[in-house]
N, C-alpha and C positions, 0 to 999 in steps of 0.2 A: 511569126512576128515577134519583134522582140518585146522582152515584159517593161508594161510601164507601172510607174505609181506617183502615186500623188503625196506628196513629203509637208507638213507641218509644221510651221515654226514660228514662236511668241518673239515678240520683241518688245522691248518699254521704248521704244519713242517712235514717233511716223520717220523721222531721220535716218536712222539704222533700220526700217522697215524696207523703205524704199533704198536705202543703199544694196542692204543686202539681196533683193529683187534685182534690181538693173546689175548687182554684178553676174547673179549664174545665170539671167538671161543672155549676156554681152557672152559671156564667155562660152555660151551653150550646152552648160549642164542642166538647165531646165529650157523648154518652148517657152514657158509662162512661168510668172507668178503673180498672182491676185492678192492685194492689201484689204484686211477684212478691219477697219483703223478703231475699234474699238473693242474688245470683248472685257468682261471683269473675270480672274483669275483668281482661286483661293485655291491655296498652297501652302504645304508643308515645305519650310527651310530653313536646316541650323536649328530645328528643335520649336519655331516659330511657327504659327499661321499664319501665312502674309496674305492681302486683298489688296491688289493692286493692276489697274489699268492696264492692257499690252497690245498690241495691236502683233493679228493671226495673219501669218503667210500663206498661202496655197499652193502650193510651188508643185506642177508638173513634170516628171521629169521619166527618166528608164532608169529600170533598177540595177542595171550594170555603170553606170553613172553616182550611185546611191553613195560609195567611198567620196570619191573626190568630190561631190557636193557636201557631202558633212563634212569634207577637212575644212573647203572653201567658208561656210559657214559660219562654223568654229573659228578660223581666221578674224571673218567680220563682226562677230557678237561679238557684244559687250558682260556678257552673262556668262560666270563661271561654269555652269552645268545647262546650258540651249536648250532647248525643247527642241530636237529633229527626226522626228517618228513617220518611217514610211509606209504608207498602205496602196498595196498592189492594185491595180485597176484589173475589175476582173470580168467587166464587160462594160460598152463603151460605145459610141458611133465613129463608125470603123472611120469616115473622113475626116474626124479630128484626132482620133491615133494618129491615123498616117500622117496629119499636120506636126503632130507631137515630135513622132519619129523622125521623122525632116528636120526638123528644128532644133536637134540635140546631136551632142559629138555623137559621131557613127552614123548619123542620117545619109540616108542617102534621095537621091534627087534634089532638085532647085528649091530654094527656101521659100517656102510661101509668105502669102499675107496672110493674118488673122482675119 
């Protein structure tokens, strides 16, 4: 089976949250992604602490997929330096892999339903 992971990504507005979701779902670099529309973020930037607002991606996806997801990302943020950190799924219920699997380039069989 091929490797999946599950990819992270901040965003400052629900706008760009959900853009950036419905494009690598449309395009099938991820099955999913899930809008987490609030978290508070404190962060070093530019020598600064910053506290601010972002709304958390969840974004599903295979780790051979993992490049052309961060380019596509990188495209659609707003943010000079993205938050897009992937972590490997390393057990899982096998019938929503294989949803997963299906549902991303390289899938094979008929696209399901969620």
């Amino acid at each position: 089976m091929a490797e999946t992971l599950i990819v992270f990504v901040t965003a400052s507005r629900d706008e760009e949250a959900l853009r950036i979701a419905r494009a690598v779902v449309e395009e099938k670099l991820a099955a999913c992604a899930g809008i987490i529309p609030s978290i508070r973020s404190i962060y070093r930037w530019k020598g600064e602490i910053c506290d601010a607002e972002e709304r958390l991606l969840i974004i599903k996806s295979r780790f051979e997929l993992f490049p052309a997801l961060q380019q596509r990302i990188k495209q659609l943020h707003s943010y000079e330096v993205p938050e897009i950190v992937g972590i490997p799924i390393s057990v899982g219920s096998e019938d929503y892999l294989n949803w997963l699997l299906e549902n991303t380039l390289g899938g094979q069989g008929k696209d399901s339903e969620e």
